[in-house]
Short mmCIF file of the C-alpha atoms (twelve columns), coordinates in Angstrom:
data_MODEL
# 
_entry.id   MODEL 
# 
loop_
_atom_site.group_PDB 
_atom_site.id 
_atom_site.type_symbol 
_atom_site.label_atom_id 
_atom_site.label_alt_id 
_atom_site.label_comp_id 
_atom_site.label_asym_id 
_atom_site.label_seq_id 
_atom_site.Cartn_x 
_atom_site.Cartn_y 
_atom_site.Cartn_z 
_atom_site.pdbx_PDB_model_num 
ATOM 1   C CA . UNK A 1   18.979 -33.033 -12.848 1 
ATOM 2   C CA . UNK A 2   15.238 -34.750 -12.627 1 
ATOM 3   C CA . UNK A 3   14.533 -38.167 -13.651 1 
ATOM 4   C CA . UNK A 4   13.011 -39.026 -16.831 1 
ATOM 5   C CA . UNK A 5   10.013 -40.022 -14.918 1 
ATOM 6   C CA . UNK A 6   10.068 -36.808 -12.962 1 
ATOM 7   C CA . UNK A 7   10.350 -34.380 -15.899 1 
ATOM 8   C CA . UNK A 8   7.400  -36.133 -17.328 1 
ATOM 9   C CA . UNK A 9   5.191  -35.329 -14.226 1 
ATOM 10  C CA . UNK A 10  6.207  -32.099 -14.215 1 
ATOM 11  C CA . UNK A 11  5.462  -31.615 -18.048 1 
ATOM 12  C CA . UNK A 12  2.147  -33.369 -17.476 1 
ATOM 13  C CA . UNK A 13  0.873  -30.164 -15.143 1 
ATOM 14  C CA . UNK A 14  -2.164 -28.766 -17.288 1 
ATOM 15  C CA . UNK A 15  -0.816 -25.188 -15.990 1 
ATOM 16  C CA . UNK A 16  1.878  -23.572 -16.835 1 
ATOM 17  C CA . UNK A 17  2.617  -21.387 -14.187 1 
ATOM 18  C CA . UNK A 18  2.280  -24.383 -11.498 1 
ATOM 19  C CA . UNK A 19  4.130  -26.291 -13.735 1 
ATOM 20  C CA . UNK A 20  7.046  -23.652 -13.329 1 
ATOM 21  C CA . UNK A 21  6.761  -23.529 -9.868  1 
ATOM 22  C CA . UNK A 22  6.740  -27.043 -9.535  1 
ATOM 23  C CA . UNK A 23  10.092 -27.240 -11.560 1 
ATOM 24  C CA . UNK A 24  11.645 -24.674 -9.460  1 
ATOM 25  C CA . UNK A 25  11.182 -26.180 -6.650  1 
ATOM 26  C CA . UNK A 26  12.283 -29.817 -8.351  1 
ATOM 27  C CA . UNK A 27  15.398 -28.644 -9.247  1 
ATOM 28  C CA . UNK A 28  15.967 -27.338 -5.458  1 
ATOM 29  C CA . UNK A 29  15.712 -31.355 -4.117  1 
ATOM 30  C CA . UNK A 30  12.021 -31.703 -3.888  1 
ATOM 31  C CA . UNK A 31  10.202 -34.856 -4.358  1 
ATOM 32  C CA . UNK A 32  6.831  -36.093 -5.435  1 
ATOM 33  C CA . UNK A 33  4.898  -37.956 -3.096  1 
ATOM 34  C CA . UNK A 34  1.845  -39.413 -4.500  1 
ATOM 35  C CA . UNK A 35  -1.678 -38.604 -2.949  1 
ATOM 36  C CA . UNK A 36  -3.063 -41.708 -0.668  1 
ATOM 37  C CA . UNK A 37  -6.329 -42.040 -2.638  1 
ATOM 38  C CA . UNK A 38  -6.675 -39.676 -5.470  1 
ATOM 39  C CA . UNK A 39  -4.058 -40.572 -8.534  1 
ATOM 40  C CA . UNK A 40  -4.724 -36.966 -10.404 1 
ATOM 41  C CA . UNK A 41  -2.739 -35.211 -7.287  1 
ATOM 42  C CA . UNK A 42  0.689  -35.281 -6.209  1 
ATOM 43  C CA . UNK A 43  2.987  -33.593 -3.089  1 
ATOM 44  C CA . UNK A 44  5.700  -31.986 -3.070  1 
ATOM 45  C CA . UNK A 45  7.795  -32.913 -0.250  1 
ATOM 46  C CA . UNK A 46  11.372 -30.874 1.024   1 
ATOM 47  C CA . UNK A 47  13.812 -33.330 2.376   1 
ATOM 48  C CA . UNK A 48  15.768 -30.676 4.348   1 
ATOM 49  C CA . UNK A 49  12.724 -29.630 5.820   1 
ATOM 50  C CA . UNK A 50  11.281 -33.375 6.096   1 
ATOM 51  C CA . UNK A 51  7.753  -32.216 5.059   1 
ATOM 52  C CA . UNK A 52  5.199  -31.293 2.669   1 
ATOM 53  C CA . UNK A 53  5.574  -27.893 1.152   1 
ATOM 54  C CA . UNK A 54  3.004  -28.193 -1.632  1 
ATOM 55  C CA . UNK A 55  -0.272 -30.169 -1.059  1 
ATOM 56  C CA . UNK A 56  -2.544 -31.526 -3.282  1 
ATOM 57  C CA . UNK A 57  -1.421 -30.476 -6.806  1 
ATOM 58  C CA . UNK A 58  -3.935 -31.201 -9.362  1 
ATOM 59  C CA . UNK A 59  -1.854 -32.377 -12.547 1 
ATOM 60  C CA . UNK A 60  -5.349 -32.131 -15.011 1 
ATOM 61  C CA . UNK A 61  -6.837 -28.997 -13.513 1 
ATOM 62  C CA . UNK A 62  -6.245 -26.327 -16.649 1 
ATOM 63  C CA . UNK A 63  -6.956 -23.353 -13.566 1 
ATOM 64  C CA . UNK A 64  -4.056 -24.359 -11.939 1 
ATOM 65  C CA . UNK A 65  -4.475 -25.672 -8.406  1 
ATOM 66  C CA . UNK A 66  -2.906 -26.548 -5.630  1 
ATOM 67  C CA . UNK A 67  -2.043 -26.627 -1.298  1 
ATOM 68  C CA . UNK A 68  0.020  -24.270 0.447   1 
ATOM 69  C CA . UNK A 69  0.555  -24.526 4.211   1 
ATOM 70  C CA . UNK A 70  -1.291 -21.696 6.409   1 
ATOM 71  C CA . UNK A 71  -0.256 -22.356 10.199  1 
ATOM 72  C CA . UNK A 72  -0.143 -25.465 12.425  1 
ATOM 73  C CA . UNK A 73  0.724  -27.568 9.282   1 
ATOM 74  C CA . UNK A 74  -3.037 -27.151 7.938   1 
ATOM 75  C CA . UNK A 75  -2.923 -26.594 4.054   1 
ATOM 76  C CA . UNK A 76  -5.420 -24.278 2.333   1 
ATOM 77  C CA . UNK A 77  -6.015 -23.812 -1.339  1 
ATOM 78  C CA . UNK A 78  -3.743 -20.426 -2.560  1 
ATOM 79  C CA . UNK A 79  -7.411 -19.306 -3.841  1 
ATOM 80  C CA . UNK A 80  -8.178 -18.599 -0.055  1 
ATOM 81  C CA . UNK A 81  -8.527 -15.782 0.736   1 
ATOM 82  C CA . UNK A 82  -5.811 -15.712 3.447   1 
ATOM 83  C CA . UNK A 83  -3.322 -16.232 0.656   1 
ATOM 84  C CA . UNK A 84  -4.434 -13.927 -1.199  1 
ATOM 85  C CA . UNK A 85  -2.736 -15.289 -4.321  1 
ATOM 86  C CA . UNK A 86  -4.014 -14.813 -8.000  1 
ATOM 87  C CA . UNK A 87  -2.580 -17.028 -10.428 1 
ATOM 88  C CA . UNK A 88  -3.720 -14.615 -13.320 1 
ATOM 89  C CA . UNK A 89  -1.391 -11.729 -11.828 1 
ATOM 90  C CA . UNK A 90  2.401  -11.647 -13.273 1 
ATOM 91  C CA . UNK A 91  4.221  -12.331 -10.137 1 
ATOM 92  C CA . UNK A 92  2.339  -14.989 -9.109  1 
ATOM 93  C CA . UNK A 93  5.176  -17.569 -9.473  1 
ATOM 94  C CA . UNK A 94  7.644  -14.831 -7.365  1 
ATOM 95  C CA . UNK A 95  5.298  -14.575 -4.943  1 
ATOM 96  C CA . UNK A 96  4.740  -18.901 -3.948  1 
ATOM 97  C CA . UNK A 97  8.412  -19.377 -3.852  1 
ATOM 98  C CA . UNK A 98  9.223  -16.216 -1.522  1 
ATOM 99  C CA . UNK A 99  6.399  -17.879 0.456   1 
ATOM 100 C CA . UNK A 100 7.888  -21.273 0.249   1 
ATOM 101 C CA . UNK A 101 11.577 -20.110 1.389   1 
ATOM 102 C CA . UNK A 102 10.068 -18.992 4.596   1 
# 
């Protein structure tokens, strides 16, 4: 079960499909991690894995954005094209977790 002060970052994601995603992965043992110089954007950080599995998450941002680790630990926006994620497709939450139990 989250923390009162974690369910309310969750609920205060603009999108609702991050927001879901966000709570899934919550509810698995992830933590926020604030962002060293920008307040609007928060981590998510696996402590089995001891690192950041979601970079960057923009809590106002009604398009829904965030980080998602490509190789050598670099993060790229799931908009790039090496993603190849759409947030507007239906199994766009299915596909970021599959991509997050790897």
């Amino acid at each position: 079960m989250a923390s009162i002060e974690t369910s309310k970052k969750i609920e205060s994601i603009a999108h609702p499909k991050v927001r879901n995603i966000v709570r899934v992965c919550v509810e698995q043992g992830c933590l926020f991690k604030a962002h060293p110089s920008d307040p609007n954007l928060v981590h998510l950080f696996d402590p089995v894995q001891r690192k950041k599995i979601i970079g960057d998450i923009n809590l106002l941002s009604e398009r829904g954005y965030f980080t998602l680790e490509v190789e050598n630990g670099r993060f790229k926006p799931f908009r790039n094209e090496i993603l190849g994620l759409d947030i507007n497709h239906s199994d766009f939450e299915e596909h970021v977790l599959k991509r997050l139990k790897r």
